[in-house]
N, C-alpha and C positions, 0 to 999 in steps of 0.2 A: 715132541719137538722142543730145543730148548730155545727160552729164548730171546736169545740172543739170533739164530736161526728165523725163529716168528718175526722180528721187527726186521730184518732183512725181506723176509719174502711179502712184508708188508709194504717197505717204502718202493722193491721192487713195480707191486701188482699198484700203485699210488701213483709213480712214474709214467706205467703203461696207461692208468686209465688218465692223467691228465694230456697226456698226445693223442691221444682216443678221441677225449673232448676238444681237444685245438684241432685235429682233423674232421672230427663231423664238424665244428660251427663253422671252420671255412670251408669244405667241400660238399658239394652236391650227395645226401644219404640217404638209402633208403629212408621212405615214410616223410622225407619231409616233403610240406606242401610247397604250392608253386609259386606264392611269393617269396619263399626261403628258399627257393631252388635259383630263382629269377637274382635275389642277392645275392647268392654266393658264386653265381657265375659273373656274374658284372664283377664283385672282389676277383676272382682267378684270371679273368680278361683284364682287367686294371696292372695288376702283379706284370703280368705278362707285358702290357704297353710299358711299363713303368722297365722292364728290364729290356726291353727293344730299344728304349728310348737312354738308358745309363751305355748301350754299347753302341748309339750312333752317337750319343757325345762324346766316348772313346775314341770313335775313330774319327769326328772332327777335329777333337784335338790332337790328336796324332796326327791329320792333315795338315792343322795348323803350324804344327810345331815343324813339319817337312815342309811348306811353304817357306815360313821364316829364314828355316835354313837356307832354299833356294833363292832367295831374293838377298841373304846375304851372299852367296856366290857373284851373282848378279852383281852387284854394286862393287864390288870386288874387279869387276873389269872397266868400273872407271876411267875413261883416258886422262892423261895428262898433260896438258896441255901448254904451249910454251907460256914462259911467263911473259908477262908484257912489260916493257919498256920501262912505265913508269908506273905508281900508282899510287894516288892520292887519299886520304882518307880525312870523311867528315866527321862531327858530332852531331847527337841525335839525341834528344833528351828525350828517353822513356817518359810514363805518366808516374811513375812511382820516383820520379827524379835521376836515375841510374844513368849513365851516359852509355850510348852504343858507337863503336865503330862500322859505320857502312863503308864498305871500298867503292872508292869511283872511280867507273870502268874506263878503261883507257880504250878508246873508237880505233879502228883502223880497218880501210878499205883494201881489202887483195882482190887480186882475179878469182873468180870460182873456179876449183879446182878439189877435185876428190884428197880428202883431208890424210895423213897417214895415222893419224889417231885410232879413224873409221876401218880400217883393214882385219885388224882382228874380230874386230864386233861382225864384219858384212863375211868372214870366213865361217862365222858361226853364224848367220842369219845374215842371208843376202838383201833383204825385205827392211833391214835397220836405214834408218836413215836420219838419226840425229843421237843428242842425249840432253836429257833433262838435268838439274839440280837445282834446286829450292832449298836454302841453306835455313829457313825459317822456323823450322818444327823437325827437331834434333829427337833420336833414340835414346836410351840410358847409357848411351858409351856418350852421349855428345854427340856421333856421327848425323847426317840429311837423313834424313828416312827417305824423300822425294829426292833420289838419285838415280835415275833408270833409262836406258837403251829406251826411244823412241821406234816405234814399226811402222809401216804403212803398208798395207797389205795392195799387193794391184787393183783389186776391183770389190774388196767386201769392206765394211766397216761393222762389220760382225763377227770376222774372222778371230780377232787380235781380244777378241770380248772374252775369248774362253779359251786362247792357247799361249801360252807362254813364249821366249823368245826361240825354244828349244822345239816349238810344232806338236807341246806334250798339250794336252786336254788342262783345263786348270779353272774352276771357278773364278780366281782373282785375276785370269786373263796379264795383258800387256797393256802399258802405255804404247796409244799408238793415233796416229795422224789423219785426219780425215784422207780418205783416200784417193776422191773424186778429183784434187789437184796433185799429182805425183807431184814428190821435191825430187827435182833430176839436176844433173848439169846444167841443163839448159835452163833453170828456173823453178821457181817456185810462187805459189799462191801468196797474195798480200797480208792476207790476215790466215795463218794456219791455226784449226782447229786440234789439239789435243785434248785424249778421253783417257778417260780411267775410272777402274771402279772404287768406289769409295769402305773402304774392307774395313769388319770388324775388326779385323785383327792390327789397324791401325797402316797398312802398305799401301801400297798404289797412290792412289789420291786422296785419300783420307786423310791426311796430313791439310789439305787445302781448307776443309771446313775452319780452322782455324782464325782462317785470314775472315770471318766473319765477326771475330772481337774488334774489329773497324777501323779507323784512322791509327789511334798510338801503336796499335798491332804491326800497320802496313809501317809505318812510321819509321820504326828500327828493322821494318823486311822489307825494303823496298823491290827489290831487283829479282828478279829469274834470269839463270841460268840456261841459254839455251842455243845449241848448235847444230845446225842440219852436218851432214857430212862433207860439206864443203866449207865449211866453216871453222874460226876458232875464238876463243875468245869473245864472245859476243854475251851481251846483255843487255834484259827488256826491263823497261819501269813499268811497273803498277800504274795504271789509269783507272781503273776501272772493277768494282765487284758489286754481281745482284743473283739473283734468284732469277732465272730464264724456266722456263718452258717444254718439256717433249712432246713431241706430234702429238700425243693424247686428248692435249687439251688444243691443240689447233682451230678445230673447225668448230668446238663449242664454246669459243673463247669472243675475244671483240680483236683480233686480229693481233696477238701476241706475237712479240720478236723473236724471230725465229730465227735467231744469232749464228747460228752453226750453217749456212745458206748463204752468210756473207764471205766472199771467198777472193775474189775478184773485184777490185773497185772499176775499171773500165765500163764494165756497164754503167748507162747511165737513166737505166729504167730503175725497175724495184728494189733492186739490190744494189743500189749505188751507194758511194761513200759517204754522200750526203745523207743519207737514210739512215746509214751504220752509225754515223756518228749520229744524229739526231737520236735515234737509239739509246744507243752509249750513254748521252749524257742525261735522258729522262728515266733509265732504268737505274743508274750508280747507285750506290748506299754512298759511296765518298765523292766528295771534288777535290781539286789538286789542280795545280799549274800546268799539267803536262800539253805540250805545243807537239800538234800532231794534223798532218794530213795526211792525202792520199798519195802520197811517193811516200810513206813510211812504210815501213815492214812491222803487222801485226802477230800475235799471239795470244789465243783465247783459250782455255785451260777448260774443262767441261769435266762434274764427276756429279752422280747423285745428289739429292740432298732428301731432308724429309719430312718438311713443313706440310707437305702433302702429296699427293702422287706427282709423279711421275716430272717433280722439278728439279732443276738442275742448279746447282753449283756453279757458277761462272766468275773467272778473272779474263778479263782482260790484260793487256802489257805491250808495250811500245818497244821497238828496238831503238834503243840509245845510240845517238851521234853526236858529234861535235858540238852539236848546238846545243845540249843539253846539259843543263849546271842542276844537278846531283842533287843539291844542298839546298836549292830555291825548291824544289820539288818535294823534298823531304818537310820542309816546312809549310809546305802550303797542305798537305792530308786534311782533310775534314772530314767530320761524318754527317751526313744531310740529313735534314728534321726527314720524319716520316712523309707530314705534306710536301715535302720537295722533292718526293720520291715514284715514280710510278708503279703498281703495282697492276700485275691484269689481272682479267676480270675473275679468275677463278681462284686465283689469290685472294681476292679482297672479299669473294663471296665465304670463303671460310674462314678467316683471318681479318678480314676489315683492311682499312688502309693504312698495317701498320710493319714495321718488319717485329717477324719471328723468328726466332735462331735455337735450331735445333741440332745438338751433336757437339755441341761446344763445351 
């Protein structure tokens, strides 16, 4: 053998036995004992989760990415809305000194009547009954992120948690209206409750956590956007944001506000306006000017939050009239000391009584 030949069939048989030894030291071989059988099956189990786990975040993110796109669809059927008459604008000194334009809304009373905005949206989902936009917390175009067809399902407020506007199954679900008071022709609830979930992937309401950087934040965002289908042109000011509660901690708690129950001011039992508002203004993180009773029309915003289980995210918002001067309100935003804050009990037992701001 020449060789040239020998060092070939050398690095050959060199080759084969270093795969040799990388296949016995990770796989289960004859003769070895059972702590080395017990390791290298926990290694080929590991491998295995480890590659279970690289193609479910494939195809999250490939959900994610076909999400996105749908919710750009979505926003894409924006109505348009007549312009209004007139419309004023203040100044708003950000905290870094920057001045912001906020529009003040121009109020106008019509008859309730099914809006022609809403006809395309209720041809594609009968069950739509408004649209939202929050102009506060913009995309990388600039565009709302929080621009979306509002639902009300007839009798679930489960339904809308995990189906889109389209009736398709969907993790990130709809924005959609408590359901208990239908918005009809004939009326609507005083204070409606809107839900959303709060999506990694920055959609739905996730954009709302935001509004927890506090007073200068609200400051230059005053206003929501929001219109049942009878409706045009309408906007609510900021009153009010805290940390609320879900059933969970209900009955182990010291009697937490269970904000989303407030629906109806006529009653003048537990759930009265007096109550809501007594509420209201012990739970805020901020104070403000805003002048508000029980013939106003509310809007309470409701997404996740994660300072601990199973608490919620809340804004409150007022619908703006005549009587409201824009600019007196915009100036008055405060953020209240902690002590001027009420926190319940299951808050404060893991957090103390102070606020914690998580997602921000």
């Amino acid at each position: 053998m020449s060789m040239a030949n020998e060092i070939n069939t050398t690095k050959v048989k060199e080759k084969s036995n270093f795969f040799l030894r990388a296949l016995k030291y990770f796989v289960p071989w004859k003769g070895d004992g059972a702590s080395e059988v017990f390791r290298k099956i926990m290694f080929v189990a590991s491998v295995a989760v480890f590659a279970v786990s690289l193609d479910s975040l494939a195809d999250y993110l490939r959900a994610d990415e076909q999400e996105l796109s749908y919710f750009e669809e979505i926003k894409s059927l924006e109505p348009v809305f007549e312009e209004p008459e007139s419309t004023d604008t203040i100044d708003t000194t950000a905290n870094e000194g920057t001045v912001t334009k906020v529009e003040n809304p121009v109020i106008k009373v019509e008859p309730r009547e099914l809006q022609e905005w809403a006809l395309p949206l209720l041809e594609r989902n009968e069950d739509v009954v408004g649209w939202l936009k929050i102009n506060a917390v913009k995309d990388a175009n600039g565009e709302p992120i929080i621009n979306y067809p509002v639902l009300q399902h007839d009798s679930s407020n489960d339904y809308y948690l995990h189906h889109n506007i389209d009736g398709a199954q969907t993790e990130s679900g709809s924005i959609f209206a408590d359901c208990v008071v239908p918005i009809t022709l004939e009326g609507q609830a005083d204070n409606i409750t809107l839900y959303g979930h709060n999506m990694l992937a920055g959609t739905q309401f996730a954009g709302l956590i935001q509004f927890k950087k506090g007073a200068d934040f609200i400051r230059e965002n005053p206003i929501i956007e929001f219109n049942t289908i009878y409706e045009k042109n309408q906007k609510y000011v900021i009153m009010a944001t805290f940390c609320g509660i879900d059933n969970e901690y209900q009955d182990g708690g010291d009697g937490a506000f269970d904000y989303w129950n407030y629906r109806d001011f006529a009653d003048s039992g537990h759930y009265s306006f007096e109550t809501w508002k007594s509420n209201i203004e012990k739970y805020s993180w901020i104070s403000n000017s805003v002048d508000f009773n029980e013939d106003d029309d509310f809007l309470t915003l409701s997404t996740c939050s994660y300072e601990l289980g199973a608490v919620r995210w809340v804004i409150v918002a007022k619908k703006m009239t005549a009587k409201d001067s824009l600019d007196e309100i915009v100036e008055s935003y405060k953020d209240k000391d902690d002590k001027d804050i009420y926190f319940f009990k299951a808050w404060r037992d893991v957090n103390g009584n102070k606020k914690v701001i998580v997602g921000v």
